[in-house]
N, C-alpha and C positions, 0 to 999 in steps of 0.2 A: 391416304386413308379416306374411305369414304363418311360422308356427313352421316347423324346419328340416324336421321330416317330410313335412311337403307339398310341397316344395320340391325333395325329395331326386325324382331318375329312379325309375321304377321298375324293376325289374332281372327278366332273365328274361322277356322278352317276345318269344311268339313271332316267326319268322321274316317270318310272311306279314303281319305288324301292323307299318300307321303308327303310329310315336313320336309321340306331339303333345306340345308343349310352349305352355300355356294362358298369357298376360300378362294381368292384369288386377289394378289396386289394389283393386278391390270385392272383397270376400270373398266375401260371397252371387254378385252376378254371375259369380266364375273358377268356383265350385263350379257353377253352372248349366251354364257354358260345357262345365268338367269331364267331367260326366255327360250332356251332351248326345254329346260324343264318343266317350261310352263305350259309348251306344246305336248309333253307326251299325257294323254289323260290320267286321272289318280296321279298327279303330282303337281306340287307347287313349291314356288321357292318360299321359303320363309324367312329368310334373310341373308347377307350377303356380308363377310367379313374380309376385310385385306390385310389380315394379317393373321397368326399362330395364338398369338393372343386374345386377341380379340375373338375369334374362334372360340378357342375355350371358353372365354368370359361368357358369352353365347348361348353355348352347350350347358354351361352349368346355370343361368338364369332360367333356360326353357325347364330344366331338369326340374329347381327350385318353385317354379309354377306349375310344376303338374303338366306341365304343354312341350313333351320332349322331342326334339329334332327325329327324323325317322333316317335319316340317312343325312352322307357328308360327302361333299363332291369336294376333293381333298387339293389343293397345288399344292404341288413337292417341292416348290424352289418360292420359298416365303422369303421377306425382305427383313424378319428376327427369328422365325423357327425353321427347319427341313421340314417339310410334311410328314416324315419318318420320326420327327422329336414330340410333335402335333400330337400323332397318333397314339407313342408308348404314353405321353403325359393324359391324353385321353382315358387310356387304362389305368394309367396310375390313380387316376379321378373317380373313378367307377364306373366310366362314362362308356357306357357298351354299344353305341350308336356307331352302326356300319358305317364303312367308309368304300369308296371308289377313287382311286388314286390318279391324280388328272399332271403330266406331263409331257415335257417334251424331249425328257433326256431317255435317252433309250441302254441303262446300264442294268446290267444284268444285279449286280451286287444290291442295288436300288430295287428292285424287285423282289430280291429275295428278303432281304430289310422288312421293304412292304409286308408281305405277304404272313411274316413275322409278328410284326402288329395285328393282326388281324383284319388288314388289307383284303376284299375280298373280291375286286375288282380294279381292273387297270383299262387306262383310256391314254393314249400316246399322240399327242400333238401333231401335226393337224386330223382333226377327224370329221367323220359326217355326220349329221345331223342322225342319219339311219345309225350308224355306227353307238352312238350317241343312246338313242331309242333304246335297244339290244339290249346295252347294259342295264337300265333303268328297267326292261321289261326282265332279264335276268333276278334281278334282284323282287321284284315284285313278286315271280314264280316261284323263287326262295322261302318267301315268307308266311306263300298261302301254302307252299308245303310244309314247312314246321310245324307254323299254326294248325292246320289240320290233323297233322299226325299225333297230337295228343301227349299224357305225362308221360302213358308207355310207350316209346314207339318202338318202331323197330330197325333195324339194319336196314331193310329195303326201304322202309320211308325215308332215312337219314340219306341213301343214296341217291334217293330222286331228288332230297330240297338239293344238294351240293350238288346233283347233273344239271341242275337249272342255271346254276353258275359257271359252266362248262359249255355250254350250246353256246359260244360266241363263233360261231362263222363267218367271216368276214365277206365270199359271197355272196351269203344268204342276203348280207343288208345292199348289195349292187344292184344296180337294173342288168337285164338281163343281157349277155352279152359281154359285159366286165368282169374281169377276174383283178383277184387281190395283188397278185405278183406286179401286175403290171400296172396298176396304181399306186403302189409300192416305188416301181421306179423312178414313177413322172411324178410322185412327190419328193423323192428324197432328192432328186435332178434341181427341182426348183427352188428348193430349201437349199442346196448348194447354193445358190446363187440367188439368195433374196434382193438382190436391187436389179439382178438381170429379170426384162420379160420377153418373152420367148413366145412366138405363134405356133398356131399348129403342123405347121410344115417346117419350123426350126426342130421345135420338139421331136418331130417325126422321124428326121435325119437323125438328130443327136442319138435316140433310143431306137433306131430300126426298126419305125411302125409306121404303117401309110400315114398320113394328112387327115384321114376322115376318122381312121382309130383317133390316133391321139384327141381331136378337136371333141372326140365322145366323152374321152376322159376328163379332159380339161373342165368340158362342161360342167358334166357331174361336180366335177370340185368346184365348180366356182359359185353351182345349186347350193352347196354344202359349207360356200366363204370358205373356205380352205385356200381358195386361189382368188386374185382380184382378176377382172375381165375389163378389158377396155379398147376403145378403137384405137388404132394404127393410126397415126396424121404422117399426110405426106404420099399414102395409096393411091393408083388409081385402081378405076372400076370398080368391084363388088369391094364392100368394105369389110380391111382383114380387122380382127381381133388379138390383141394380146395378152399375155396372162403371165401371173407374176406371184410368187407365195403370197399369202397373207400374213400380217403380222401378227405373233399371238406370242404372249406371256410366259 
């Protein structure tokens, strides 16, 4: 669990700034999550809870001060609630504050769960930091569309705030030249084998892509700590690199 100061909102946050309130028992992984939302502009974290509990406890002091969470960067695998039990008892509480559902089990059933609570974004372990952005900008474009369309609105206004929650392209957020399939496979490859690390030209062989693709891909992930990077001992000449999952929660 983390100490009370972490844990505490933060106070004094501008007006035009989503509250984010971080769930996650990993230490290292909520401080990543943390500072990842601290990077995207119009967001801050306001406090970080490890547990389902505590969470709530949270939700409902900002509620009870007038200073409510704007959003929940949710882990599904709590160490006393499911992120799925989190959510329904959120509802049960009156607590209407969105959620983004942050995992790394990839079960269909657990999705539709989600999505049930009123899940309205999902984020699947390990990700990028761009990947990361998307959603939070997703959600932002959600709210300036609601908020604008007024008491009446209409069917087409209702359709654009929910298409804003839709435009997740996984492309869109790569540099140019990478596609999703295939960082797809050189993560799920690596994830297999978290304590194996593997160079670019191992990679290369295992997944049937030159030395210069893979070591583009790798980078990127390792841009995005998705992957660890480190030299080779024991090489001669130009010094190789290897790479290896990252550990995450």
């Amino acid at each position: 669990m983390h100490d009370s100061a972490a844990a505490t909102p933060a106070p004094g946050l501008p007006a035009h700034t989503f509250k984010v309130l971080v769930v996650d028992d990993e230490p290292e992984t909520a401080a990543s999550h943390a500072k990842y939302v601290n990077r995207v502009p119009g967001f801050a974290t306001g406090a970080i809870a490890a547990n389902g509990q505590q969470a709530l406890a949270l939700l409902s002091e900002a509620r009870a001060a007038h200073e409510p969470f704007d959003l929940v960067l949710l882990d599904m695998t709590l160490p006393d609630l499911h992120g799925i039990d989190v959510a329904k008892r959120m509802r049960g509480h009156g607590l209407t504050t969105d959620i983004i559902a942050i995992t790394a089990v990839r079960d269909l059933a657990v999705v539709r769960s989600a999505v049930a609570t009123g899940i309205t974004q999902y984020l699947i372990k390990p990700f990028t930091f761009a990947a990361f952005t998307e959603k939070l900008e997703n959600h932002r474009r959600f709210i300036s569309e609601i908020s604008s369309s007024g008491p009446d609105t209409s069917q087409a206004a209702l359709d654009n705030a929910f298409s804003a929650l839709r435009t997740t392209t996984a492309s869109a957020s790569l540099p140019k030249g990478l596609i999703p399939e295939t960082l797809a496979q050189i993560t799920g490859l690596l994830r297999s084998k978290p304590e194996t690390c593997l160079s670019a030209t191992e990679l290369g062989e295992e997944l049937g892509i030159s030395r210069v693709t893979a070591r583009r891909y790798l980078e990127h992930l390792a841009e995005a700590k998705a992957v660890v990077k480190q030299p080779r001992h024991g090489t001669r000449g130009r010094p190789e690199y290897e790479y290896r999952a990252a550990s995450h929660g």
